[in-house]
C-alpha positions as protocol buffer text, in pm:
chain_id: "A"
residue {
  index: 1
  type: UNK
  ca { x: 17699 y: -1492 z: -8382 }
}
residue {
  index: 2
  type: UNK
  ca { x: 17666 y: -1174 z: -8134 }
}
residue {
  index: 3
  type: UNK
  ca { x: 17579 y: -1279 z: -7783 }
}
residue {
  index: 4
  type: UNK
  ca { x: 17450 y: -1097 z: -7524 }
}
residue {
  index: 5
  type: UNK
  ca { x: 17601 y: -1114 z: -7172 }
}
residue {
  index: 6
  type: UNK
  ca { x: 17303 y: -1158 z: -6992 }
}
residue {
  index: 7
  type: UNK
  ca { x: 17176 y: -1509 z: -6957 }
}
residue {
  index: 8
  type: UNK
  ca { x: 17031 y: -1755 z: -6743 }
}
residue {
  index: 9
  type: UNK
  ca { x: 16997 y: -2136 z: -6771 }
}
residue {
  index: 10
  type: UNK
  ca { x: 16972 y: -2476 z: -6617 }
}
residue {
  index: 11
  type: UNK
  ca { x: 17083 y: -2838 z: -6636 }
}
residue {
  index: 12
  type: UNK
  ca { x: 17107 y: -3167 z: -6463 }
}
residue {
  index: 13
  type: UNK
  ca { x: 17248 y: -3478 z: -6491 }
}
residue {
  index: 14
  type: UNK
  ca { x: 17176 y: -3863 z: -6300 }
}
residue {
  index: 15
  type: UNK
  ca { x: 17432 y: -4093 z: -6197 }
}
residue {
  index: 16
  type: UNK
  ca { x: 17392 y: -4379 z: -5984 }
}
residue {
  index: 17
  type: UNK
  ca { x: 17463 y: -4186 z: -5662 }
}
residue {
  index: 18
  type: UNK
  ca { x: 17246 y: -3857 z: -5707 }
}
residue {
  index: 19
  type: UNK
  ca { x: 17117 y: -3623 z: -5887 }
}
residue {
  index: 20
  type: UNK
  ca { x: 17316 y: -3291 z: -6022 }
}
residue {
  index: 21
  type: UNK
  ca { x: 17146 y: -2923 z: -6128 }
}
residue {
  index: 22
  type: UNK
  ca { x: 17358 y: -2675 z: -6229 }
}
residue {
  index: 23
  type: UNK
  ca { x: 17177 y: -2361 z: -6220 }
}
residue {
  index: 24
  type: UNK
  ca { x: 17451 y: -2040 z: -6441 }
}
residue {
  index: 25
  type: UNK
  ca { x: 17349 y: -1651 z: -6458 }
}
residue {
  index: 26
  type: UNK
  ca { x: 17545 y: -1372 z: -6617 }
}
residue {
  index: 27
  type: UNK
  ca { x: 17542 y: -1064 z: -6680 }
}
residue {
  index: 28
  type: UNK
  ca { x: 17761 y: -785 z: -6786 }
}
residue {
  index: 29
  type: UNK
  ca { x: 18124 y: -717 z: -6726 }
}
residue {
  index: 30
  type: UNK
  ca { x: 18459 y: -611 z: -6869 }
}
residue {
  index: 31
  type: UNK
  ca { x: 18606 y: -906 z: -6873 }
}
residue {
  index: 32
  type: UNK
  ca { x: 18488 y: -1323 z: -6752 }
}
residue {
  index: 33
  type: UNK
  ca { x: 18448 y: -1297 z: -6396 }
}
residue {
  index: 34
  type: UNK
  ca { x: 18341 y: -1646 z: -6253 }
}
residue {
  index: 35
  type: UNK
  ca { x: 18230 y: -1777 z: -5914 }
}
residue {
  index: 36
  type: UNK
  ca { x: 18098 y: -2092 z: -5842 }
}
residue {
  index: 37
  type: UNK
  ca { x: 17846 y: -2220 z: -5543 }
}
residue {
  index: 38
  type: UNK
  ca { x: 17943 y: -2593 z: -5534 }
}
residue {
  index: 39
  type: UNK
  ca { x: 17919 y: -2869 z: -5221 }
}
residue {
  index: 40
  type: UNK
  ca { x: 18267 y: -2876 z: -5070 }
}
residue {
  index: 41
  type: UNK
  ca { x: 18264 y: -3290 z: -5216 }
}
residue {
  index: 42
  type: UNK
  ca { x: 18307 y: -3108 z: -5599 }
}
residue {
  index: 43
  type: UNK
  ca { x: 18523 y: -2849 z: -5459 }
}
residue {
  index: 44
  type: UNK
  ca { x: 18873 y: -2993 z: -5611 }
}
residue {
  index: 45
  type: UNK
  ca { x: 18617 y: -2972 z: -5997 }
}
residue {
  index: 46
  type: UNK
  ca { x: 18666 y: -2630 z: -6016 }
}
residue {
  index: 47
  type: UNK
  ca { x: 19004 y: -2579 z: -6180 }
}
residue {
  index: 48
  type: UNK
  ca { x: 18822 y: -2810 z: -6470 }
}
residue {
  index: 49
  type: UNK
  ca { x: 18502 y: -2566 z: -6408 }
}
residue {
  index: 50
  type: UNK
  ca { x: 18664 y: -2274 z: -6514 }
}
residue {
  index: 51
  type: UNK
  ca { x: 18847 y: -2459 z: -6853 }
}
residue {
  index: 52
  type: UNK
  ca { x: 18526 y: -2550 z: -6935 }
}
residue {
  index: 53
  type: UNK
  ca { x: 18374 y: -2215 z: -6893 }
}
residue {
  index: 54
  type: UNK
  ca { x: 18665 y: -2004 z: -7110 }
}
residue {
  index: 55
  type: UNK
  ca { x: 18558 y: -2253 z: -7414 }
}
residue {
  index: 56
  type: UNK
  ca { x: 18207 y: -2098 z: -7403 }
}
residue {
  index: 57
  type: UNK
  ca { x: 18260 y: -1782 z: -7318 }
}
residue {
  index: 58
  type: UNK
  ca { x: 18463 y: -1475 z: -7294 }
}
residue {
  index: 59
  type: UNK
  ca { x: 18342 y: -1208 z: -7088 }
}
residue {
  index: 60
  type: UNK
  ca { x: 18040 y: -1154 z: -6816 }
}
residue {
  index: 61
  type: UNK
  ca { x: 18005 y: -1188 z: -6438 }
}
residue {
  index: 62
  type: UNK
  ca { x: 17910 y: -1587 z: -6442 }
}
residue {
  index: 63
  type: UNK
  ca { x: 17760 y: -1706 z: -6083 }
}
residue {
  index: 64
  type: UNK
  ca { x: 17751 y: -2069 z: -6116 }
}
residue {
  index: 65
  type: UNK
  ca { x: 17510 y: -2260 z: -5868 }
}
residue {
  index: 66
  type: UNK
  ca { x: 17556 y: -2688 z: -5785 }
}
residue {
  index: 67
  type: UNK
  ca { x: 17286 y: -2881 z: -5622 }
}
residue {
  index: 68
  type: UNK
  ca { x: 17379 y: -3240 z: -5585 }
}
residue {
  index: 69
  type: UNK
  ca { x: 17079 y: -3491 z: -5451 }
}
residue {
  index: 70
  type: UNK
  ca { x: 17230 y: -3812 z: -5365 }
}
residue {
  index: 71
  type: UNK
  ca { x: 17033 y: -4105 z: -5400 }
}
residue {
  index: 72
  type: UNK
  ca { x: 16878 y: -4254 z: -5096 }
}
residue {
  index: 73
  type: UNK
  ca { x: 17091 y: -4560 z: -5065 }
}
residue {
  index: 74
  type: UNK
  ca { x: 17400 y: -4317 z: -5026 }
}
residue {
  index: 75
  type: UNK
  ca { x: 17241 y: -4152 z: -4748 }
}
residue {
  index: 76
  type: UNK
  ca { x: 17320 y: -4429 z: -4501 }
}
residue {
  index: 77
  type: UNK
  ca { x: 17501 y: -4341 z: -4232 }
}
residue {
  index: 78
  type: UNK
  ca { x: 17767 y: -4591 z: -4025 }
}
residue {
  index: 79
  type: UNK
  ca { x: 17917 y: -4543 z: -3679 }
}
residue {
  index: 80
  type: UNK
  ca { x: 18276 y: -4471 z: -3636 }
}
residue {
  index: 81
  type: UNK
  ca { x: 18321 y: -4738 z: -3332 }
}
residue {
  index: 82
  type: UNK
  ca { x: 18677 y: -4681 z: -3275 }
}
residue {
  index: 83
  type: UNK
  ca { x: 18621 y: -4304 z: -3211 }
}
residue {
  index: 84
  type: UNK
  ca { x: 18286 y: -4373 z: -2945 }
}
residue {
  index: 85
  type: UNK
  ca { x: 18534 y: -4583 z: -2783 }
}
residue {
  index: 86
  type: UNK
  ca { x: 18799 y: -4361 z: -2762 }
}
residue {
  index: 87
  type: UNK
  ca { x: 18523 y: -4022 z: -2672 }
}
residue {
  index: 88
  type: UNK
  ca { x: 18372 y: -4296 z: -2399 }
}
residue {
  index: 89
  type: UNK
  ca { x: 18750 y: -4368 z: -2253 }
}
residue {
  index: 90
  type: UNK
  ca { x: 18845 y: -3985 z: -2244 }
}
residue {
  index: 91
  type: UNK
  ca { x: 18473 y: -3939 z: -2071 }
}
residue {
  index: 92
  type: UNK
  ca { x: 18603 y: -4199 z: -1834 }
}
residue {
  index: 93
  type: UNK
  ca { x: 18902 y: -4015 z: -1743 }
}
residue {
  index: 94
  type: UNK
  ca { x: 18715 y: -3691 z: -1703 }
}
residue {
  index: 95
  type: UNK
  ca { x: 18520 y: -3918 z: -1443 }
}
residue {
  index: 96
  type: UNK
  ca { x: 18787 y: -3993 z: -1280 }
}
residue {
  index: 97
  type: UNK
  ca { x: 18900 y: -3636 z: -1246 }
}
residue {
  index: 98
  type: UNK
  ca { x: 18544 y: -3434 z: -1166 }
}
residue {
  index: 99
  type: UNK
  ca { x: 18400 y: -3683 z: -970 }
}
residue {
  index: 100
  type: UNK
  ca { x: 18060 y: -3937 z: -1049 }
}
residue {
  index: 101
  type: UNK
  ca { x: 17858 y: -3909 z: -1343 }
}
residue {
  index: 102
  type: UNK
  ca { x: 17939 y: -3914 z: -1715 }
}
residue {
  index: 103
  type: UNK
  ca { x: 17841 y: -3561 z: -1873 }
}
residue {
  index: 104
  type: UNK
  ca { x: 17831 y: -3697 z: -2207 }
}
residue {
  index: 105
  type: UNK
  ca { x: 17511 y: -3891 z: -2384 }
}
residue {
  index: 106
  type: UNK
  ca { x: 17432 y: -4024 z: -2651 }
}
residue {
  index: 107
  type: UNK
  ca { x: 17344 y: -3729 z: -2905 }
}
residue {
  index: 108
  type: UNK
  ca { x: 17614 y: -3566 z: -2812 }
}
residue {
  index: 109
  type: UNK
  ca { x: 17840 y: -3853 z: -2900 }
}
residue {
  index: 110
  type: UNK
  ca { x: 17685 y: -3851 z: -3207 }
}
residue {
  index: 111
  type: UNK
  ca { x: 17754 y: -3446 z: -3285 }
}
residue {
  index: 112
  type: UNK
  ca { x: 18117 y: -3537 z: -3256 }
}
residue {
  index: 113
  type: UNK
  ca { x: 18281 y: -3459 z: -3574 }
}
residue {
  index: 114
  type: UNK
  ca { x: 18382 y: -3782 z: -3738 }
}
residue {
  index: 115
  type: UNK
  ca { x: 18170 y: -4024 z: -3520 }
}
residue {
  index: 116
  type: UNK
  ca { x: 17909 y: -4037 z: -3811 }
}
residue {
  index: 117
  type: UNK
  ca { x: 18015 y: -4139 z: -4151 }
}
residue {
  index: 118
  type: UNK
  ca { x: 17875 y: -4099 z: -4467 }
}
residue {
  index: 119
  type: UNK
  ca { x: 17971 y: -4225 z: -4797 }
}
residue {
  index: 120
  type: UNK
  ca { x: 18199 y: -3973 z: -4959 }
}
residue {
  index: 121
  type: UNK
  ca { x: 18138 y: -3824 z: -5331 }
}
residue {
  index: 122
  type: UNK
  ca { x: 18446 y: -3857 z: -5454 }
}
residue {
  index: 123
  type: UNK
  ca { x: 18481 y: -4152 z: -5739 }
}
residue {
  index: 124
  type: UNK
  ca { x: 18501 y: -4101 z: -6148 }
}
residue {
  index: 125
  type: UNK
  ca { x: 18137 y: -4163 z: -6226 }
}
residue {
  index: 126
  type: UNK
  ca { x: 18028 y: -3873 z: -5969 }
}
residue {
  index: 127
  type: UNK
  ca { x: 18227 y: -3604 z: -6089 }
}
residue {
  index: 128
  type: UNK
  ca { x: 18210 y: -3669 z: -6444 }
}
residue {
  index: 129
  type: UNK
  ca { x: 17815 y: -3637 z: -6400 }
}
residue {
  index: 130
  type: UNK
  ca { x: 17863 y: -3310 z: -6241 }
}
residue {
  index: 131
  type: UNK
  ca { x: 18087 y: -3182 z: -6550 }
}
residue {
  index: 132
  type: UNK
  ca { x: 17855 y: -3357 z: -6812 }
}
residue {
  index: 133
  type: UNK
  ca { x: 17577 y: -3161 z: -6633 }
}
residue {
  index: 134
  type: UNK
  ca { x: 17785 y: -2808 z: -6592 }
}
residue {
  index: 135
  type: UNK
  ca { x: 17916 y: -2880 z: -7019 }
}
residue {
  index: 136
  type: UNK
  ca { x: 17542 y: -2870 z: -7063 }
}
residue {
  index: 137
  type: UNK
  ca { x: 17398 y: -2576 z: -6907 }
}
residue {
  index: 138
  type: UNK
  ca { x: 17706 y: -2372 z: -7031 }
}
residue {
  index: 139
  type: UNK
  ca { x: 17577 y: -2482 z: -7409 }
}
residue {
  index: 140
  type: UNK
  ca { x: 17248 y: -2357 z: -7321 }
}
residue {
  index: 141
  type: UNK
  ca { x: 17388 y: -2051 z: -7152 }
}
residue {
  index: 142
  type: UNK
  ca { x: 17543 y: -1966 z: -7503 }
}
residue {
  index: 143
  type: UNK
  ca { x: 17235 y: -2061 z: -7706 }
}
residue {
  index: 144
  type: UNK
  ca { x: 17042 y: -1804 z: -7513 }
}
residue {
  index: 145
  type: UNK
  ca { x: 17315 y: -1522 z: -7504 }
}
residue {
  index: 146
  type: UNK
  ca { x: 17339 y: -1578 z: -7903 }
}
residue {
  index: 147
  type: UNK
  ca { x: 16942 y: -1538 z: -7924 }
}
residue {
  index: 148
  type: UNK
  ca { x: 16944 y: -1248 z: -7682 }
}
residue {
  index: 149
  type: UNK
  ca { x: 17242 y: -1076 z: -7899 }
}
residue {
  index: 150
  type: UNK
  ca { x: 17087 y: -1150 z: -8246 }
}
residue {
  index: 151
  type: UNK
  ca { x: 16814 y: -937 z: -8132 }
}
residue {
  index: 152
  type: UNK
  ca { x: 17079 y: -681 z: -8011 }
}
residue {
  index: 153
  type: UNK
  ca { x: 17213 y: -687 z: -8345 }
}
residue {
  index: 154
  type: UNK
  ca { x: 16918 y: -608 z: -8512 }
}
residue {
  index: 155
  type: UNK
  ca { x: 16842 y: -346 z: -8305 }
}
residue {
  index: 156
  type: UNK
  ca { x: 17195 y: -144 z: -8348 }
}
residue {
  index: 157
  type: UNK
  ca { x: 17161 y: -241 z: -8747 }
}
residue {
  index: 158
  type: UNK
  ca { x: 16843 y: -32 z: -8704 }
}
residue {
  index: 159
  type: UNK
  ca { x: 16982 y: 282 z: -8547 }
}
residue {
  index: 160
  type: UNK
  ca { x: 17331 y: 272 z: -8813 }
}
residue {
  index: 161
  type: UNK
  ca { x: 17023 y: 261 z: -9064 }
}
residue {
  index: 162
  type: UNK
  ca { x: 16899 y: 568 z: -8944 }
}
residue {
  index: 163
  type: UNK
  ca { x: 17221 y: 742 z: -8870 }
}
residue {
  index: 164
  type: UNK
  ca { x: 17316 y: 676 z: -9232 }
}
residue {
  index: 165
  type: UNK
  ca { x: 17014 y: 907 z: -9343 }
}
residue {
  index: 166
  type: UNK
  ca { x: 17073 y: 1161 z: -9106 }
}
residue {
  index: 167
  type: UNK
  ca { x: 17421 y: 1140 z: -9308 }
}
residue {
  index: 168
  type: UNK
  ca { x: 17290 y: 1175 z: -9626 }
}
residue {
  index: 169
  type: UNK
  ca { x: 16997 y: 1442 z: -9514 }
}
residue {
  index: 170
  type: UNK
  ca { x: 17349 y: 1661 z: -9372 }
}
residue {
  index: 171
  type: UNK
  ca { x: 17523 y: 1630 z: -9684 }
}
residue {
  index: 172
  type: UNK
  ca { x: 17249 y: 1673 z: -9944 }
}
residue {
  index: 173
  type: UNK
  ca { x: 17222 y: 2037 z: -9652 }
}
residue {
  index: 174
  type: UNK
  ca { x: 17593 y: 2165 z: -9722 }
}
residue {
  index: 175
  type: UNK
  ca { x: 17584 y: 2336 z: -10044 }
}
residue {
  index: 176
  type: UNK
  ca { x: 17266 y: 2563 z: -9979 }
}
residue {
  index: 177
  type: UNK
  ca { x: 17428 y: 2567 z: -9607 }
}
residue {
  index: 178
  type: UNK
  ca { x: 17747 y: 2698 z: -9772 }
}
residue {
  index: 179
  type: UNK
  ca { x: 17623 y: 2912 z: -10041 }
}
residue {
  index: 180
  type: UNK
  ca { x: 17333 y: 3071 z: -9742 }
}
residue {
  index: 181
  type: UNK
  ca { x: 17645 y: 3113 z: -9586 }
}
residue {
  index: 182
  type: UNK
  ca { x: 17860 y: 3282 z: -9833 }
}
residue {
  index: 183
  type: UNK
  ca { x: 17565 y: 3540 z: -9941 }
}
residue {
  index: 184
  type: UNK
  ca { x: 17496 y: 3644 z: -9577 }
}
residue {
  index: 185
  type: UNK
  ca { x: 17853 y: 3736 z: -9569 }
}
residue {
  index: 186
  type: UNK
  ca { x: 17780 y: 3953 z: -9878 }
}
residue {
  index: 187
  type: UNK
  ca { x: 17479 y: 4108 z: -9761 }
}
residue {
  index: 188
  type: UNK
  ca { x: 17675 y: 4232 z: -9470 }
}
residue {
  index: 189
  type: UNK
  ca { x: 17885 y: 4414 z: -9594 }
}
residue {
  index: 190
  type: UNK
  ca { x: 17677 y: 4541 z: -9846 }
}
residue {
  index: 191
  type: UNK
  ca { x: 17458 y: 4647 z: -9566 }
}
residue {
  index: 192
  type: UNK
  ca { x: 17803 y: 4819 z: -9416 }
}
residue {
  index: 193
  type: UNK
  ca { x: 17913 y: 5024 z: -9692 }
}
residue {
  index: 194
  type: UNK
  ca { x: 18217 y: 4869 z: -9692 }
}
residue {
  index: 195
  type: UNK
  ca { x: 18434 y: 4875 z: -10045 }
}
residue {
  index: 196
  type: UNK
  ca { x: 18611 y: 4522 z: -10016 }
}
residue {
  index: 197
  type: UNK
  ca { x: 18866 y: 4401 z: -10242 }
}
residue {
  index: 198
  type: UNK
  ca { x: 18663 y: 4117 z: -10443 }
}
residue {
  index: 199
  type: UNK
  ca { x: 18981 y: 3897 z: -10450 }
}
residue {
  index: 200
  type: UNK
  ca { x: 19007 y: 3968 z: -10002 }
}
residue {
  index: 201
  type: UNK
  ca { x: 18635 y: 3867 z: -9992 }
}
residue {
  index: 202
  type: UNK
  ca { x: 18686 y: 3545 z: -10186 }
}
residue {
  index: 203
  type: UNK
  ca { x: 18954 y: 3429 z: -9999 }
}
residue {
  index: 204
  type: UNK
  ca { x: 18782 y: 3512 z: -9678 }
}
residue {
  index: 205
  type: UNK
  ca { x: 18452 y: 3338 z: -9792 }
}
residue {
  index: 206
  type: UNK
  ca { x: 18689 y: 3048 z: -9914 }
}
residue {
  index: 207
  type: UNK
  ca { x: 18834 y: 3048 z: -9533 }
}
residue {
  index: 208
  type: UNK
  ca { x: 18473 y: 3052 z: -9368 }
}
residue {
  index: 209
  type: UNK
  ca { x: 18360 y: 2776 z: -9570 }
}
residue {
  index: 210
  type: UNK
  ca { x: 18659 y: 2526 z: -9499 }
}
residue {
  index: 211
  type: UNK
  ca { x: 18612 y: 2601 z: -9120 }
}
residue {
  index: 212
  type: UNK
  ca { x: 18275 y: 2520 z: -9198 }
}
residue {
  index: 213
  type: UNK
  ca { x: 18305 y: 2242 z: -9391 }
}
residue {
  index: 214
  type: UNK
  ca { x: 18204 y: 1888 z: -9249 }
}
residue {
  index: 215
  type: UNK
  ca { x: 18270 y: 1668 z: -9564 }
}
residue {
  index: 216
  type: UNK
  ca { x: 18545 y: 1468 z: -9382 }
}
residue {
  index: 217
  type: UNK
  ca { x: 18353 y: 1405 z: -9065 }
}
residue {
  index: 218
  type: UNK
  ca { x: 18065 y: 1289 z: -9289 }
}
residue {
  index: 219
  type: UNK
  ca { x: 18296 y: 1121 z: -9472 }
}
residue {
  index: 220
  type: UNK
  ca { x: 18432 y: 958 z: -9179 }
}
residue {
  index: 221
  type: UNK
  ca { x: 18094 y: 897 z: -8970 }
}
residue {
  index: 222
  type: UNK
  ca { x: 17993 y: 674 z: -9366 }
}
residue {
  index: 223
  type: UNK
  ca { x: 18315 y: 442 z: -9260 }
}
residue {
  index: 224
  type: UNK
  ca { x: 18249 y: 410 z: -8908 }
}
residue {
  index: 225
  type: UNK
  ca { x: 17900 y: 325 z: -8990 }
}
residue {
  index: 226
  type: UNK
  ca { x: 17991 y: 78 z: -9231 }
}
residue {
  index: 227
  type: UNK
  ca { x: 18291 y: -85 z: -8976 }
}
residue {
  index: 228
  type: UNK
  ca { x: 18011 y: -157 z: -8700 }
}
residue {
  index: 229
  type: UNK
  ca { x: 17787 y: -338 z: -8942 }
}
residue {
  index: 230
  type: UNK
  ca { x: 18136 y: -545 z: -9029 }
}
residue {
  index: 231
  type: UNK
  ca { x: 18221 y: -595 z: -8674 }
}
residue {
  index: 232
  type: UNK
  ca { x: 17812 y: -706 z: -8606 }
}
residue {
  index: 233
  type: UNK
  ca { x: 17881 y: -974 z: -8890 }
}
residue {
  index: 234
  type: UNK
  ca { x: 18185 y: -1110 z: -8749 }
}
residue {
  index: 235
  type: UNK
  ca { x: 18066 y: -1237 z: -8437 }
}
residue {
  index: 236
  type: UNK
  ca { x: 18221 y: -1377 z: -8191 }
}
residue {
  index: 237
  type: UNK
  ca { x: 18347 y: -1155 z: -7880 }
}
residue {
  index: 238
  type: UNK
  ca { x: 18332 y: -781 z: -8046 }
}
residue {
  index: 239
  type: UNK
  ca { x: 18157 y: -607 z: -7700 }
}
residue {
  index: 240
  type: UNK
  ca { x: 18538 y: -428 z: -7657 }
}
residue {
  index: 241
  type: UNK
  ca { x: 18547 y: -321 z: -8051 }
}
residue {
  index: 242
  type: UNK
  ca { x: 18167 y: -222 z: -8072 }
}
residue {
  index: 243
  type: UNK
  ca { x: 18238 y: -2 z: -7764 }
}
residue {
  index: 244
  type: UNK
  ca { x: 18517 y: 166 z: -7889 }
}
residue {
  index: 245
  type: UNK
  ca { x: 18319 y: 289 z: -8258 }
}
residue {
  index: 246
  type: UNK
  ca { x: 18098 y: 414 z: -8010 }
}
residue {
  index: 247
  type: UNK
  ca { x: 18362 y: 633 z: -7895 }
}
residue {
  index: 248
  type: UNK
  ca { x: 18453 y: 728 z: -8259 }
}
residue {
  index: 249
  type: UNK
  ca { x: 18086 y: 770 z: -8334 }
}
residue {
  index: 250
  type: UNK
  ca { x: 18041 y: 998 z: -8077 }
}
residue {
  index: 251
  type: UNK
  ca { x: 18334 y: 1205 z: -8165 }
}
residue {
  index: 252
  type: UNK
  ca { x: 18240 y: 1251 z: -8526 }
}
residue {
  index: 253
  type: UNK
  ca { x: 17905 y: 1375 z: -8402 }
}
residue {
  index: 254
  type: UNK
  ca { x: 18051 y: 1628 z: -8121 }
}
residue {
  index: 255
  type: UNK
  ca { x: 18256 y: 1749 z: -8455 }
}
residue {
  index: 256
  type: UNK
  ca { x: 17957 y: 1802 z: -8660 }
}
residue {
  index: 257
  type: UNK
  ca { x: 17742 y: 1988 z: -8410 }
}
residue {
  index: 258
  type: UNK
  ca { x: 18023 y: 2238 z: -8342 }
}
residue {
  index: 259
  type: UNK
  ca { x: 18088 y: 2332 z: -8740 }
}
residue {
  index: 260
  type: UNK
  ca { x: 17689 y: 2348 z: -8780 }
}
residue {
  index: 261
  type: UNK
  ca { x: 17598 y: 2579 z: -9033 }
}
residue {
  index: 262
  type: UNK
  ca { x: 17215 y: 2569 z: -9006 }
}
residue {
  index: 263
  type: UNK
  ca { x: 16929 y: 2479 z: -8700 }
}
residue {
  index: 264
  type: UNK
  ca { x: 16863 y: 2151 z: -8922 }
}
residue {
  index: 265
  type: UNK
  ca { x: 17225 y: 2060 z: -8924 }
}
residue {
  index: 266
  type: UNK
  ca { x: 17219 y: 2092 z: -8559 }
}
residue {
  index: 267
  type: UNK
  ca { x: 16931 y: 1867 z: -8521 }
}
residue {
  index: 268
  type: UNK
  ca { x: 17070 y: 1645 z: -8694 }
}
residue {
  index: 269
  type: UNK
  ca { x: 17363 y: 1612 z: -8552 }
}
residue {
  index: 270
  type: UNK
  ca { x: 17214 y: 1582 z: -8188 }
}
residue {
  index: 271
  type: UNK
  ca { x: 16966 y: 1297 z: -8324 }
}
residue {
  index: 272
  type: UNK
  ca { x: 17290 y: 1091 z: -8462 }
}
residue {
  index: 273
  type: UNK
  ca { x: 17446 y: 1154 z: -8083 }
}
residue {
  index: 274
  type: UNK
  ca { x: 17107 y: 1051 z: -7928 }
}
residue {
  index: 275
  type: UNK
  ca { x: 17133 y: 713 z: -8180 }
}
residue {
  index: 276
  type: UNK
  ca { x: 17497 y: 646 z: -8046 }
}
residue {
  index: 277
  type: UNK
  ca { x: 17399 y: 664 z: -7689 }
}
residue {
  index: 278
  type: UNK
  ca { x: 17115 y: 412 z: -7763 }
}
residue {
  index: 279
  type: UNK
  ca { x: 17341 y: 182 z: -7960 }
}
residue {
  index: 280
  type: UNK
  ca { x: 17640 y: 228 z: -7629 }
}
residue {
  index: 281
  type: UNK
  ca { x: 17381 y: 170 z: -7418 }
}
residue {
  index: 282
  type: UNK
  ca { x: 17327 y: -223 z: -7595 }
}
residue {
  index: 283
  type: UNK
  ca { x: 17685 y: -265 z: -7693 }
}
residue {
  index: 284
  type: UNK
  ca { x: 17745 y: -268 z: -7331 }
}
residue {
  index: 285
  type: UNK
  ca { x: 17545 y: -585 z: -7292 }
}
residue {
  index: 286
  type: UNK
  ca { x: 17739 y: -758 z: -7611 }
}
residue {
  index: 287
  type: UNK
  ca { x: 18005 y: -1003 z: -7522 }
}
């Protein structure tokens, strides 16, 4: 299957302690580039995070988001007695020190880091509900990237469809192309006046029409064609190998245009380059 590299998708998962929603967008990149928004709780999950994430996929800048509800009976908070005690001692001894009045009260004893407990997300059940929930979105991740990059597919089949005429319209061009070519030569110097060794003439028409000559990049533009519809049935992660035919595409083409013969060679050869742009331009999306 080709997939895209542009996705989004979400999932959640329920455990007794809360609720998790994994929320995963990508979208193009040379190779997987991961980050992760998770609750500093889940923060020791990540090594497992990103094994999980290089069995889905292979490349794409993945931002992974984590919102974790906990249920309302874990939102109870308890008092930390033995540190009010020791905050209210040291207060005492400041006392002591500055002279009457305690400056602290009671909210402030309260923003003390550690005076306020809270039940901590850290047992087996929790945090294999936030994986269960992450294994899911990343499935649905690659169900969209494959649906996205089918339709890729279909368009790139589309333009090697029409490339492969333009092909055939330049070859079926060549001999009158070539033979045009040879008779202009002729008429010149006939037109000239010029007594030419028949023998000199053939060899120099022979010479103008293997610098003119385009069978092998044809020839070689038919293979490259039919490689990229190979790759596209493969699957898989072919974004690198897609990109470079583009590259051979392209040169083909440039190869073409400069050995045109004729104004509808030309044209032709600039609509194949204008097709290889449009197909690079959706190849870079491919994963």
């Amino acid at each position: 299957m080709v997939r895209s590299m542009t996705a989004f998708a979400r999932a959640s998962s329920e455990c007794d302690s809360g609720v998790f929603t994994w929320e995963i967008r990508s979208v193009n990149s040379r190779y997987l580039e991961p980050h992760f928004r998770i609750p500093d709780a889940f923060r020791e999950l990540e090594p497992q995070l990103r094994e999980l994430m290089k069995k889905h996929l292979s490349r794409g800048k993945v931002e992974c988001s984590l919102r974790y509800q906990s249920a309302e009976r874990d939102t109870t908070l308890s008092v930390n007695h033995t540190l009010v005690h020791e905050l209210n001692r040291a207060a005492d001894e400041v006392h002591a020190i500055i002279g009457p009045g305690n400056a602290m009260n009671v909210l402030e004893v309260l923003q003390w880091p550690g005076v306020l407990l809270s039940k901590e997300v850290d047992n087996k059940a929790v945090k294999t509900a936030a994986l269960e929930a992450f294994s899911d979105a990343l499935s649905k991740l690659s169900e969209v990237r494959g649906g996205e990059g089918n339709e890729l597919a279909q368009l790139i089949r589309q333009r090697l469809d029409a490339m492969t005429q333009l092909v055939r319209q330049v070859e079926a061009e060549m001999p009158q192309a070539l033979a045009a070519q040879k008779q202009q030569l002729q008429d010149r110097f006939a037109d000239l006046q010029l007594s030419v060794d028949p023998a000199r003439l053939e060899a120099e028409i022979v010479l103008l029409a293997q610098k003119a000559d385009v069978a092998e990049e044809l020839d070689r533009l038919h293979t490259h064609i039919k490689e990229v519809g190979r790759i596209l049935e493969q699957g898989d992660a072919i974004g690198r190998r897609l990109d470079f035919m583009m590259q051979e595409l392209n040169r083909e083409a440039n190869t073409l245009s400069s050995k045109s013969l004729t104004t509808g060679i030309t044209q032709a050869a600039v609509d194949l380059k204008v097709l290889i742009e449009q197909m690079r331009e959706q190849v870079q999306n491919i994963e």
